[in-house]
N, C-alpha and C positions, 0 to 999 in steps of 0.2 A: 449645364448638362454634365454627366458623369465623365461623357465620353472625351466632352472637352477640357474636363480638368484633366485627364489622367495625362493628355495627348503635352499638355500645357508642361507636365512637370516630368515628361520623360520618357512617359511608358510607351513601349510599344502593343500596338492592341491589332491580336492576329484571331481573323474571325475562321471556323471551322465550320462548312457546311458540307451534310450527306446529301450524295447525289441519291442514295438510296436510303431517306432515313425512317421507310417504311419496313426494314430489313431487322432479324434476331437482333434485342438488344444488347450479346455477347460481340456480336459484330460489328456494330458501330464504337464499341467500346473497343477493339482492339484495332479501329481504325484509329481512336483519341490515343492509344499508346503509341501506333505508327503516327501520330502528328508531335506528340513529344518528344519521342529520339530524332526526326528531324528536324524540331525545333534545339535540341539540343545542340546538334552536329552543325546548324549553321547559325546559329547567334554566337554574335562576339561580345555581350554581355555575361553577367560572371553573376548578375541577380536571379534568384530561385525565380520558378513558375508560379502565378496566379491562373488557375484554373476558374471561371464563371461558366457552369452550364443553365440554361436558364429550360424549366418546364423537363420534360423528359431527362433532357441535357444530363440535367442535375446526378439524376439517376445512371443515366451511363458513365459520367466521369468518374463517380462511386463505384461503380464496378473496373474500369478501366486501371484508374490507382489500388483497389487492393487485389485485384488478381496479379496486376504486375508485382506487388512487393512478397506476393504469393510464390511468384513463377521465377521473378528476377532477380540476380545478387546484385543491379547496379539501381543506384538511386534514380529516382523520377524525378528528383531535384525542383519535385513539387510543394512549394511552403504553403500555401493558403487553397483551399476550395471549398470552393464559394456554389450550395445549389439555392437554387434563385425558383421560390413555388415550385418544386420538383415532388412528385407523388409518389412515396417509398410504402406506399402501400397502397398503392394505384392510382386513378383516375379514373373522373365517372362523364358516361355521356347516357342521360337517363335510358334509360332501357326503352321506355317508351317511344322515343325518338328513333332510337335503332329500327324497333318494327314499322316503325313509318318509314323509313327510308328506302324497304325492304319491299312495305305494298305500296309505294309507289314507283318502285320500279320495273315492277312485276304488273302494272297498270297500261293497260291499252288503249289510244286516242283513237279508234275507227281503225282497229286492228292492226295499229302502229303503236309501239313500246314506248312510253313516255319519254325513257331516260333518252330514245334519241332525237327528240325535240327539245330535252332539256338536261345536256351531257353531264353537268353539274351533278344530276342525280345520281349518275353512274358513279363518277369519281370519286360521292363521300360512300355508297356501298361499297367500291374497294379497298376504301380508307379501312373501312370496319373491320376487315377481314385480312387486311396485312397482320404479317407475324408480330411486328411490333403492337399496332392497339391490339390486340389479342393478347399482349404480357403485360400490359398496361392497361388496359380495363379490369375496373373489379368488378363488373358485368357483364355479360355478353349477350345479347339477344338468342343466342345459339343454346346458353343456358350451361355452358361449357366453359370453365374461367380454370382447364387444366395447365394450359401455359402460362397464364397468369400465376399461379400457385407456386409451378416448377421454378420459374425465373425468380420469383422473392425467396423463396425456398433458397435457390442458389445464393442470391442478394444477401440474405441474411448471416447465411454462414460464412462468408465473406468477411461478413461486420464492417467497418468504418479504417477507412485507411488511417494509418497510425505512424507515418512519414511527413506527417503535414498536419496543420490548425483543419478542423471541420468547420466549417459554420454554412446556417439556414437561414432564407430570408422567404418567409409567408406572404403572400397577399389577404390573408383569411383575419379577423380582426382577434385582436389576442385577450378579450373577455366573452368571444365568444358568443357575438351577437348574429346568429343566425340570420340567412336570406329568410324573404317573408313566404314561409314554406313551411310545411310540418309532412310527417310521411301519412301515403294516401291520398294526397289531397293533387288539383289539378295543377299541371303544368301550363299546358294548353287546354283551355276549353271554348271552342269556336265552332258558332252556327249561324253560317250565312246565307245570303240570297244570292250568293257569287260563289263561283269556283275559283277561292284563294285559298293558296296552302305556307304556311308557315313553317317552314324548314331551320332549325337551330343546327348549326357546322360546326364545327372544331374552335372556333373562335369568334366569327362572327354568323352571320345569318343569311337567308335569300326569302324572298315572295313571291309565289309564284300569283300572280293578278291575272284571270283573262276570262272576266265577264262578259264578251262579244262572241264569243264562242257557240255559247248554248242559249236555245230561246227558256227552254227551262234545266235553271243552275242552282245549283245547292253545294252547301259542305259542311261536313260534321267532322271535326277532327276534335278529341279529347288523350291526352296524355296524361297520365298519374307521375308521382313518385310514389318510390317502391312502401309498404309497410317497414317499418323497422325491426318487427321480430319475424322473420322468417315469413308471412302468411301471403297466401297469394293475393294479387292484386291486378286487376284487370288495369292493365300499363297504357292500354292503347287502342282505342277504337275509331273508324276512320271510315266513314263513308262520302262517297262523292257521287254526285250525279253532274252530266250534263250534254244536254241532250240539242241539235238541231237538225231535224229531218230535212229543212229543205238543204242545207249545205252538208246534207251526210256525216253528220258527224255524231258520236257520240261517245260516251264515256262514264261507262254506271261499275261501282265497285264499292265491295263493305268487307272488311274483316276485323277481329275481335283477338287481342292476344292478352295471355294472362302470365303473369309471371311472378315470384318471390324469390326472394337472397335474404342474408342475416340484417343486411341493415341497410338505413336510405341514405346513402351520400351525396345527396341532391340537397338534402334539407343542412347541412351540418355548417357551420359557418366555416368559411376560405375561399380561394382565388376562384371570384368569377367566370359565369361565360363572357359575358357583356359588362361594363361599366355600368353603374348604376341610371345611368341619364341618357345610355344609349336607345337608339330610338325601338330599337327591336323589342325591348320592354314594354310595349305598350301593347305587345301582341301576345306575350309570354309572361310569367314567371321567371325573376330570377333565379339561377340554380347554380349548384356549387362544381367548378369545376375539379378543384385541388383540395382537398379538406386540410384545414391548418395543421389538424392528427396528424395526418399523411405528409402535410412537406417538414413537420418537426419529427415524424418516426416514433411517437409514441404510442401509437394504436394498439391495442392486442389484435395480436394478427388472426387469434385461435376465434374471436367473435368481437367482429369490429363494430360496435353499436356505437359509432361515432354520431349519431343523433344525439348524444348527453352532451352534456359540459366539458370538452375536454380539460377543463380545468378543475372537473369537480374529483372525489377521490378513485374514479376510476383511471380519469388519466391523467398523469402528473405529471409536468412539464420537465422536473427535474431527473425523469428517466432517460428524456432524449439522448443520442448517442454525440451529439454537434456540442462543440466546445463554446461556443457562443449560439445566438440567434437572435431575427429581428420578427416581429410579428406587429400586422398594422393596426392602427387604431379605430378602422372599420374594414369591412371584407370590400376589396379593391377587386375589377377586372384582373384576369392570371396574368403573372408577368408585367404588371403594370411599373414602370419607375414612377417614382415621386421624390420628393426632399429629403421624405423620412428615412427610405430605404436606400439611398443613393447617399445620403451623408453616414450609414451605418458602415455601407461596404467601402466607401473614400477611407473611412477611418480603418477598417480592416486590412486595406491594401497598405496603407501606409504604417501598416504595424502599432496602429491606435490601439491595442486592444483592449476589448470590451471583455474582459473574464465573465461572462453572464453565468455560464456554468459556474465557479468558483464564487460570484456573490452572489448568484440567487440558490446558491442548494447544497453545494459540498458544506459552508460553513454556517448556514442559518439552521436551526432549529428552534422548536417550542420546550418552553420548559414547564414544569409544572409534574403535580404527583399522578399518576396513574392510576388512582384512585378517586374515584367523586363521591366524597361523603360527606356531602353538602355545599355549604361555601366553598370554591376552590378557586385561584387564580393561574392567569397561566401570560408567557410573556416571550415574547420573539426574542432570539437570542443573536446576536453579528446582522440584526437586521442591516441592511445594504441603506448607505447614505440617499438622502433624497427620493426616499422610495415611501409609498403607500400603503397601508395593507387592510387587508376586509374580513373580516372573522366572521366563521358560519361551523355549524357543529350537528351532530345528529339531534334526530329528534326529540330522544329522552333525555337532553340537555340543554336548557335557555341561556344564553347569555345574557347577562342583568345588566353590567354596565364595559365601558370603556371601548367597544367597537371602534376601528378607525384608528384606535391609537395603540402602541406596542404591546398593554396590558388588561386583559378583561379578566370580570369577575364572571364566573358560573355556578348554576347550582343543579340538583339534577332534578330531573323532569319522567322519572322511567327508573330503570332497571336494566340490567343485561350489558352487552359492550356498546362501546360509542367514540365519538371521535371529536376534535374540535381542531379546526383548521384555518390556515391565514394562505389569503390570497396576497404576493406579495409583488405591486405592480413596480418597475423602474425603466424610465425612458429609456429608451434603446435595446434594453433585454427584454422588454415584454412582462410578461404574468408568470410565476410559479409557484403551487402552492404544496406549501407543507400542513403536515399532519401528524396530529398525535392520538397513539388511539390509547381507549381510556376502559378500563371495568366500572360498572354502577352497580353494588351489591345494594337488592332489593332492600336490607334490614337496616341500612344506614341510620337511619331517624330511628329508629323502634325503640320501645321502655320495655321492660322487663318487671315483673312482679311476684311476690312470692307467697300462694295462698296456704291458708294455715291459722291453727288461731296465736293468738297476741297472749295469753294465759294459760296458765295449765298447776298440775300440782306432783311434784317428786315422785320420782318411780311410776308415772303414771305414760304410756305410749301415747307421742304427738308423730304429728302427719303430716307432711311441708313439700308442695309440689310447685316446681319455676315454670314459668308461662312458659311459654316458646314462639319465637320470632320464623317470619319466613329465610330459608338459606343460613340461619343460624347452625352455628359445632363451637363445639369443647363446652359444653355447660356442664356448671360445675356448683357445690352447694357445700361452705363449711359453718363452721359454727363456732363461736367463743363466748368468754364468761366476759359478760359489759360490767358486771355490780354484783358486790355479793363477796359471802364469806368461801368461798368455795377455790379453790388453787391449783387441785389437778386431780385426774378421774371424775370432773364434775355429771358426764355423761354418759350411756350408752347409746353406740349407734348400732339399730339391726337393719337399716336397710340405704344405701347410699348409691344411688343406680344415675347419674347426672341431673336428671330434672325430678330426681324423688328421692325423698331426706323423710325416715324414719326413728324417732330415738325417745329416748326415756331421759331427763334430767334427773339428776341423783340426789343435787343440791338447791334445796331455795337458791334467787336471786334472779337478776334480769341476765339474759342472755340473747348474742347479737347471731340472728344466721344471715349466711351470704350469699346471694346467688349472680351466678355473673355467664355469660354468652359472648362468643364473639361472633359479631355480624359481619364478618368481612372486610371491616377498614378499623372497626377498632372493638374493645372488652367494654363491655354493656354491664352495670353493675347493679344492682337493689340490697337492698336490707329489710329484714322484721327482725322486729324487739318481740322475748317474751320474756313476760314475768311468772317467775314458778313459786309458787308457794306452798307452806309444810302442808305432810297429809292431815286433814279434819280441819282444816282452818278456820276460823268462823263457821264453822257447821255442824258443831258437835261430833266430829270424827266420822269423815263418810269412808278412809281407805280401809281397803283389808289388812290383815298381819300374818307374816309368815312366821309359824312355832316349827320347830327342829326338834325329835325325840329321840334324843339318841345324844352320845357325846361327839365329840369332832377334836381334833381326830377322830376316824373311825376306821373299824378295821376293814368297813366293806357293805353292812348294813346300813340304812337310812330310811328314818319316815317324817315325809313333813305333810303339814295338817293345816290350810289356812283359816283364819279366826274371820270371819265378817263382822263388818258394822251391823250396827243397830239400826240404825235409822235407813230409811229407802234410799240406797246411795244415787241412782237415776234422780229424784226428784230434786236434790240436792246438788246434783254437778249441773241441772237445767236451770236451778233458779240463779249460781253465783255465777255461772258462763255467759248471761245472756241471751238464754234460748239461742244459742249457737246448736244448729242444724247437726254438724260435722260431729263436735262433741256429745249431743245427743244422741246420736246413732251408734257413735263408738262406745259410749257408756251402758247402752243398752246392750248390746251384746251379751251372749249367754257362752259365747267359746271360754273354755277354760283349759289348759294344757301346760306341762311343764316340758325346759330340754337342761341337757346337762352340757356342759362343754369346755373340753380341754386346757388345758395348757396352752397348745400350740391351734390354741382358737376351731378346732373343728368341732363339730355336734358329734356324740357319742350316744346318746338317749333321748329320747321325746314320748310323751304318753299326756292319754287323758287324766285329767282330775278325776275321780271317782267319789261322791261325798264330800268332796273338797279337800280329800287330803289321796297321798299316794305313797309309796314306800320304791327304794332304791337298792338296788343288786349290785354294789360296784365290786364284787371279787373276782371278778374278770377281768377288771381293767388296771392297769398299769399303779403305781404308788404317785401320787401329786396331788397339785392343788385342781379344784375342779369348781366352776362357777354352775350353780343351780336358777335357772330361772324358771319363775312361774307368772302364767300370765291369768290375770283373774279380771274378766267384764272390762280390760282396756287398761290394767294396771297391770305395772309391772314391778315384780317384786322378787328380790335379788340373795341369794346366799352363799359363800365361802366354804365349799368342805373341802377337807383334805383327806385321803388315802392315803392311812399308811399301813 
């Protein structure tokens, strides 16, 4: 026993009991401060205080140490405290239960009040309605959990005394194996040929049995837990009959109560009502007294859906405010000792310390890139000696291999953000899991491609458009000479808009275009080869010719005049393209138009072809060099004038 080791090697163990610990729990906590300075004032010891509040306890002594270091300049010469299944964010006694408690006291035996034939009932209705379980239920049958709120309200901005080690020890199992309960579902459900009632207490239980009563007896007593999203739920229905005319007596009653809150802490795994082999379970559902959340303080207080995993990424073990903690290896009766928990706090007291905070979460993390584009590994960092760990990730990511062990491979499964997380278990500090969150851009895997054709012939307009990927940016599209006699000015570009590449090659030869995207984790590239070759090539001259009449210099006049082929140039660009669709359509074209344009690259002039030839006015415009293009059925054909 704990009590006998401590006793064995010195300590003195001074037990604290409220005559009124049914009282504000501001009160009892400034009575734990008046039990310290007179423990101070008369021990002739020189060793700091170990503080053990066990259940409630827990929670007053947390407020007692940091209001004082709040209020007072003198130390509390408190080094260790220790809460033991203490509920810092409440305590649950199913609600359903409460409205029974409620109509059976409110129940008449032959016009006599139950509770005083059976005083017991009285005294847990008072229980319900002291100030204390009223700041300590995160329920109330009343429907009213304002003192509740006010007091944690207060608790929290308090925070965690910080004159002394914190530490938590859970009854709740610390993977989170929930009692065999889910929310809505029954607690009690009982119908019998007898009037017995099943009464769950603060700890343990009672039965009321008295089938000699009535010649006809019955009971129908059903209890729920709550929904877990807010939704109402009929908690509690409860009819009794039992009737015996010749001995005057009777007793007929039914009511129906309905209730909802944000979540069911009945179903969540942590400190029992009952030990699992108690005998009261055969008439009930086990239900949760202390939720593991709740005695490690990591719940969100704002929506406690402590029906999840507290271990999964809503709540993380390594936010708790306790500088160590122990949590059991199955959810145990509240308050229970055992070996496990009794050799955690021997070692506490004796200044064993267990840094669980400092190896499971200040120095572990996951490494790896923050990016999933594709294969990707990832690997626990300062994982903690002789420890376990369990890998689990969102859904648009499968883990392939190495589960169990420091290092997995992932690939992704989805798009969008995501996460990949290690459970990370060690004897005596329990379960903490860390997490890394991760982006999966949709276009990871995607190819890229660049349509257009593969041949073409000088001065003639090609047309070159880049696929495009989902969540793809920055696409982009250049071009170079692969082969060929050509060295520089090999082309014109008129039109270069990211995924649409316009241009004219000026030079036979093969040339390389580029087209490239980035998807989000890396540049996505492709290539097309074309080969361009002279105009009329193998075809008896299908290009047009541009003639200039006039000299050039010029003073300002200009007329150019294009010469056509002979032969049907359409028929001709179909048979050597290979009935290439794109090329045909463009060749067929009847647009014909000229533009002039500057020096400093802007257009100055554009008009129709008229007859195929046109004449130019440049005495308007400035003295330079001046580039004339004309565009004839998909060719483009290029002149040098100068003004001077």
């Amino acid at each position: 026993m704990l009590k006998d080791r401590l006793e064995t090697n010195g300590y003195d163990i001074v037990h604290l009991n409220f005559d009124e610990s049914t009282d504000y729990m501001q009160n009892s906590a400034y009575l734990v401060q008046k039990a310290i300075k007179e423990l101070k004032a008369h021990s002739e010891r020189e060793e700091d205080i170990v503080i053990i509040g066990l259940s409630s306890g827990g929670v007053i002594a947390k407020y007692a140490l940091a209001d004082w270091e709040k209020r007072f300049s003198e130390d509390h010469e408190v080094r260790l405290n220790v809460a033991f299944d203490a509920g810092f964010d409440g305590n649950n006694v199913p609600v359903g239960a409460q409205y029974m408690i409620q109509h059976l006291n409110d129940m008449r035996v032959s016009g006599i009040n139950l509770h005083f034939l059976f005083p017991t009932l009285l005294d847990i209705k008072k229980l319900i309605e002291t100030p204390a379980a009223r700041q300590m239920l995160s329920v109330h049958y009343r429907n009213d959990i304002s003192l509740n709120q006010s007091f944690f309200n207060e608790l929290n901005n308090l925070g965690n005394p910080k004159l002394c080690r914190n530490v938590s020890i859970s009854n709740g199992d610390r993977i989170d194996d929930r009692p065999n309960l889910t929310p809505d579902q029954f607690i009690i459900n009982k119908d019998r040929g007898v009037f017995e009632i099943v009464l769950p207490g603060l700890s343990e239980g009672f039965l009321l049995d008295i089938p000699t009563w009535g010649l006809f007896s019955r009971t129908l007593v059903q209890i729920k837990s709550l929904h877990n999203s807010n939704q109402s739920t009929n908690v509690y229905e409860g009819r009794y009959w039992s009737v015996n005319p010749f001995l005057f007596i009777y007793l007929i009653s039914g009511r129906d109560r309905y209730h909802s809150a944000k979540a069911s802490y009945s179903t969540s795994a942590g400190g029992l009502f009952f030990s699992p082999d108690n005998v009261w379970t055969s008439f009930l559902r086990q239900v949760t007294f202390v939720p593991t959340a709740s005695a490690l303080d990591v719940m969100n207080h704002q929506n406690p859906q402590i029906y999840q995993n507290i271990y999964s990424p809503t709540y993380n073990i390594c936010e708790t405010p306790f500088d160590s903690w122990y949590t059991a290896p199955s959810n145990e009766a509240h308050v229970e000792w055992n070996d496990g928990n009794s050799e955690f706090l021997w070692n506490e007291i004796q200044s064993y310390n267990q840094p669980c905070q400092e190896k499971m979460c200040d120095d572990v993390y996951i490494s790896g890139s923050s990016k999933v584009c594709g294969t990707q590994t990832y690997s626990i960092v300062n994982r903690p000696a002789n420890s376990s760990i369990y890998w689990t990730s969102s859904s648009n990511i499968t883990i392939t291999s190495g589960n169990g062990t420091n290092t997995i491979s992932i690939n992704k499964n989805g798009s969008g953000t995501g996460y990949v997380s290690a459970r990370v278990v060690k004897s005596g500090c329990g379960t903490a899991r860390i997490r890394k969150d991760v982006t999966i851009p949709s276009g990871s895997n995607s190819s890229i491609s660049i349509s257009g054709p593969t041949s073409g012939y000088e001065n003639n307009v090609l047309n070159y458009t880049l696929s495009s990927i989902s969540r793809g940016s920055s696409y982009t599209m250049t071009v170079r000479k692969y082969s060929g006699g050509c060295y520089s000015n090999c082309w014109t570009i008129y039109t270069n808009s990211s995924r649409q590449l316009s241009l004219a090659f000026i030079s036979p030869g093969t040339y390389q275009i580029t087209g490239s995207v980035y998807n989000g984790c890396r540049t996505v590239t492709t290539y097309k080869y074309v080969t361009v070759s002279s105009s009329g090539g193998g075809g008896g001259g299908c290009s047009a010719t541009l003639q200039r009449e006039g000299s050039n210099p010029s003073s300002g006049d200009m007329t150019y005049k294009v010469i056509e082929p002979i032969e049907p140039c359409d028929t001709y660009r179909t048979t050597v393209l290979n009935n290439s669709t794109v090329i045909k359509d463009r060749y067929s074209s009847k647009r014909t138009y000229y533009s002039v344009i500057d020096a400093r690259g802007f257009q100055v002039l554009q008009g129709e072809l008229h007859k195929g030839s046109f004449a130019l006015d440049m005495k308007k415009y400035p003295k330079g060099l001046y580039i004339v293009n004309v565009y004839w059925k998909g060719q483009l054909m290029t002149d040098r004038l100068i003004r001077e």
